[in-house]
N, C-alpha and C positions, 0 to 999 in steps of 0.2 A: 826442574821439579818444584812444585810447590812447597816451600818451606813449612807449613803448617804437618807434608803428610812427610816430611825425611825421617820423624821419631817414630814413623809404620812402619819399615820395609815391609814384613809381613802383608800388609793390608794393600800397598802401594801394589804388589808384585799380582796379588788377585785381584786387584782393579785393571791394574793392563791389563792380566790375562782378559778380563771380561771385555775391555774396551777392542780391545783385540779379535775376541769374536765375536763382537759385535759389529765389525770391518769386513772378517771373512762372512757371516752370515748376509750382511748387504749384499757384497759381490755374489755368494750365490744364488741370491733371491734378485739378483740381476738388478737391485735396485743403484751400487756405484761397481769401480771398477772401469776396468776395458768397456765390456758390454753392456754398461749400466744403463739401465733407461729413464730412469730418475733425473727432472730438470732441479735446478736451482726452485725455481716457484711451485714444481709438486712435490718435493719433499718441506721445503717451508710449511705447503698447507696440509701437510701431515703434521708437521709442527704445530699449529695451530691448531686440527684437532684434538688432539692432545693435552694443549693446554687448555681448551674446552671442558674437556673428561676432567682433569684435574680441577678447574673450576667449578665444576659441577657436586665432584666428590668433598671438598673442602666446604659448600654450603651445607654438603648433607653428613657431615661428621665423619665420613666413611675411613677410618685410618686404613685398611687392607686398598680400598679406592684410590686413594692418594697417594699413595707407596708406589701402586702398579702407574697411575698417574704419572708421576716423576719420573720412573723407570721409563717407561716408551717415550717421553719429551729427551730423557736422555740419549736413547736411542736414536730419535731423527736427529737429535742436532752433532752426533758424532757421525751421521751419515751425511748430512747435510755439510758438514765440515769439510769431509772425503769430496764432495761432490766437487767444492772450490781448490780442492789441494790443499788442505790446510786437515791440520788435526787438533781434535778436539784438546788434547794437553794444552797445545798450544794457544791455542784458542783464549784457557783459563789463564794459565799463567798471562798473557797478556793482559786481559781483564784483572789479575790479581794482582798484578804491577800498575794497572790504573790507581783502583779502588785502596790499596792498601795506603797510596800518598793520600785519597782523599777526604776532607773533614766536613761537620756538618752535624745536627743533630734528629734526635726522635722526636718525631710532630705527630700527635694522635694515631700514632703504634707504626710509623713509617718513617724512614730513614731520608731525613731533607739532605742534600748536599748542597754546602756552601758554594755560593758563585763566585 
């Protein structure tokens, strides 16, 4: 578990739930799973649309844009997780055991990291 969310339970238990059916709704939408027909590179390039739309919403001020934006990027990339055998918890916590060793600072409103 990510230490940041262990002072949620609350929070923690309705984000699995959601992460949760966000797994059963793929498999029934046949996108992972046994029957899934979803490759590695076309759920990527649902990812990437996605981060398109989000792109798009964040020039044009859109906060409701942006919100549903991050929601469906979240969406393919816990599908996309499923797709390799891997889950998206996992996934983070791995990235949050990189990033948390790692130092560096803010260069014109963007996080440099030290080489």
């Amino acid at each position: 578990m990510i230490e940041a969310f262990s002072n949620f339970p609350q929070e923690e238990i309705m984000i699995q739930d959601t992460i949760n059916n966000i797994r059963t709704w793929g498999e029934d939408k046949g996108i992972t799973g046994e029957h899934g027909k979803a490759t590695g590179e076309s759920q990527f390039s649902k990812t990437l649309e996605e981060i398109q739309e989000l792109s798009d919403a964040i020039k044009a001020h859109d906060l409701p844009e942006i919100k549903d934006a991050i929601g469906d990027t979240g969406v393919t990339l816990i599908l996309l997780a499923e797709r390799y055998g891997l889950t998206f918890e996992d996934c983070l916590e791995w990235a949050y055991g990189v990033i948390a060793q790692r130092t560096g600072k803010m260069v014109d409103g963007v996080f440099v990291k030290d080489k």
